[in-house]
N, C-alpha and C positions, 0 to 999 in steps of 0.2 A: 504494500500500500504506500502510494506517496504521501511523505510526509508534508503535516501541515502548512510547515514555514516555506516552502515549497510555493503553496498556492497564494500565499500571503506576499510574496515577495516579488510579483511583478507588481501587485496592487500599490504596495510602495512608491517601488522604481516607477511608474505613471502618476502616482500621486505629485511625486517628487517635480517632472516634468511638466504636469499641467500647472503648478506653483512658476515655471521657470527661473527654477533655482539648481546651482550647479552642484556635487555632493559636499563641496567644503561649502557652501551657505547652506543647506540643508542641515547638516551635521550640526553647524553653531547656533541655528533655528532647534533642536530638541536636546543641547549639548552632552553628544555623543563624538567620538572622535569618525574621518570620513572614512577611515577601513572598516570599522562597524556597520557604519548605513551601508557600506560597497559590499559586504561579507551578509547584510541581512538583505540587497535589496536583488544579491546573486542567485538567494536563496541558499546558502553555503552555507550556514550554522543556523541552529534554534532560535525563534527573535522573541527576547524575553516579553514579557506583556508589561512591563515597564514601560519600555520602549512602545511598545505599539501606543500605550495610556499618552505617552508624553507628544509622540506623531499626531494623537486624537485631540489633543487640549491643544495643540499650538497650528494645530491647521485648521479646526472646528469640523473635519473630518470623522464621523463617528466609528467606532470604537468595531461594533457590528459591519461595518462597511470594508473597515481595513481584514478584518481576519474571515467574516464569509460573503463578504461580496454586494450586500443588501443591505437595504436601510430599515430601521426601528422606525413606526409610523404611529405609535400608540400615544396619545401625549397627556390624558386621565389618570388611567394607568393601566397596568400589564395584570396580569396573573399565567403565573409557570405554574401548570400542576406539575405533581410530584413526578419524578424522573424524567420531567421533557426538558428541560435546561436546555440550550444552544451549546452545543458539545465543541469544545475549543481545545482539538487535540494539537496544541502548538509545543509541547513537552512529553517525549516518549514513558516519561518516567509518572508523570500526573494524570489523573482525567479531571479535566476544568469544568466544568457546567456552567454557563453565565446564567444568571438568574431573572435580567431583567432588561435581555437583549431587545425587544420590540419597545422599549420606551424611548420616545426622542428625545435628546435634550438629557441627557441619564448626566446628575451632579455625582455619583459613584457608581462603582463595578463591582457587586455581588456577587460572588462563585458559589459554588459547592464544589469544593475539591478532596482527592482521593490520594493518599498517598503511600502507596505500599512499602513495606519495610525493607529495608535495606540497611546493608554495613554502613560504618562511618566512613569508609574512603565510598561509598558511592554519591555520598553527600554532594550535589552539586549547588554553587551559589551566587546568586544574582541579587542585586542592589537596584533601586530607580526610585525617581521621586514620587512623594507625596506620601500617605500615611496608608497601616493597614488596622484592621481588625480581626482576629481570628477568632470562634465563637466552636469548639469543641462538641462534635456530635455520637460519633466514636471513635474506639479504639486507642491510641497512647500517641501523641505524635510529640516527638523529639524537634525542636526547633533551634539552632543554633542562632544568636545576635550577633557579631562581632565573635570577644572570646566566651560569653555566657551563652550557657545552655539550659532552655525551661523545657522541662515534659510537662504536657497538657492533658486531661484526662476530661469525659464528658461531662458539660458543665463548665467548664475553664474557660476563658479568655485571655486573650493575651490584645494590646492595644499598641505600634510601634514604628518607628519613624522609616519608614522604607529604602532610606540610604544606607544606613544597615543591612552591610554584608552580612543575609538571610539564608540558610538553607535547615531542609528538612530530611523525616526521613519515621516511617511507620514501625512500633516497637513489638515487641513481644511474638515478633514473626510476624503479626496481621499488618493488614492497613490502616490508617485514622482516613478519618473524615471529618469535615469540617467546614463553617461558613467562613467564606476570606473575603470582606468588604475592602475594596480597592478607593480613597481617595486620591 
């Protein structure tokens, strides 16, 4: 199956172009360095959703448009029943569910995310602005900040500044699950 960032990544590279802007004013327009945008717009590595939030906030480009193509048209409000989330497989290691992908105008990014367990070297970690929320549904998720490390159990919260080199990873063999509100 082709992978996500795949499909995501010409939508970019044309975003990028109907702005008419070259990759080093693009790059300083979401500040990322230009091998980044060239390496996310080649489709050549995973484009964290950092990155896609900060492309969405500073182009007014929605969020839904850049990763599947369409536009959120709802602007009252939405309801996702249960297990229909907009599956946002842009991390081979996560399953993302957006929660409230048909809202226009969306002031946050709600998931439900999945994250099966894994050793501590598989830990992978990514950093981008703005804040998160994590809200604990199951199973044990290990979350690294920087050099702290909180386990989160259901019920738990965790509330945290998204520049914070972030990774995770699901304990006791299972996977966690959890709400991740994206500011």
């Amino acid at each position: 199956m082709e992978q996500a960032y795949k499909e995501i990544a010409p939508r970019l590279a044309g975003l990028r172009d109907a702005l008419g802007e070259s990759v080093e004013e693009f790059a300083a327009r979401v500040g990322v360095d230009a091998a980044a945008v060239r390496r996310y717009e080649a489709g050549q590595t995973e484009i964290p959703v950092g990155y896609l939030m900060e492309v969405s906030k500073s182009t007014g480009v929605e969020l839904n448009t850049l990763i599947a193509g369409s536009e959120s048209h709802l602007i009252s409000h939405s309801v996702v029943r249960a297990g229909k989330g907009l599956s946002v497989d842009r991390r081979k290691d996560y399953d993302y569910k957006n929660l409230a992908y048909r809202f226009k105008g969306r002031k946050m990014e709600p998931f439900e995310i999945r994250v099966p367990a894994k050793s501590e070297s598989e830990i992978s970690y990514t950093r981008h602005s703005g804040q998160e929320f994590i809200y604990m549904l199951e199973g044990r998720l290990e979350i690294r900040l920087g050099d702290k490390v909180e386990v989160l159990e259901p019920g738990d919260s965790l509330y945290f500044d998204s520049q914070t080199p972030h990774g995770m990873r699901g304990l006791d063999g299972a996977p966690a699950r959890f709400l991740d509100v994206i500011l």
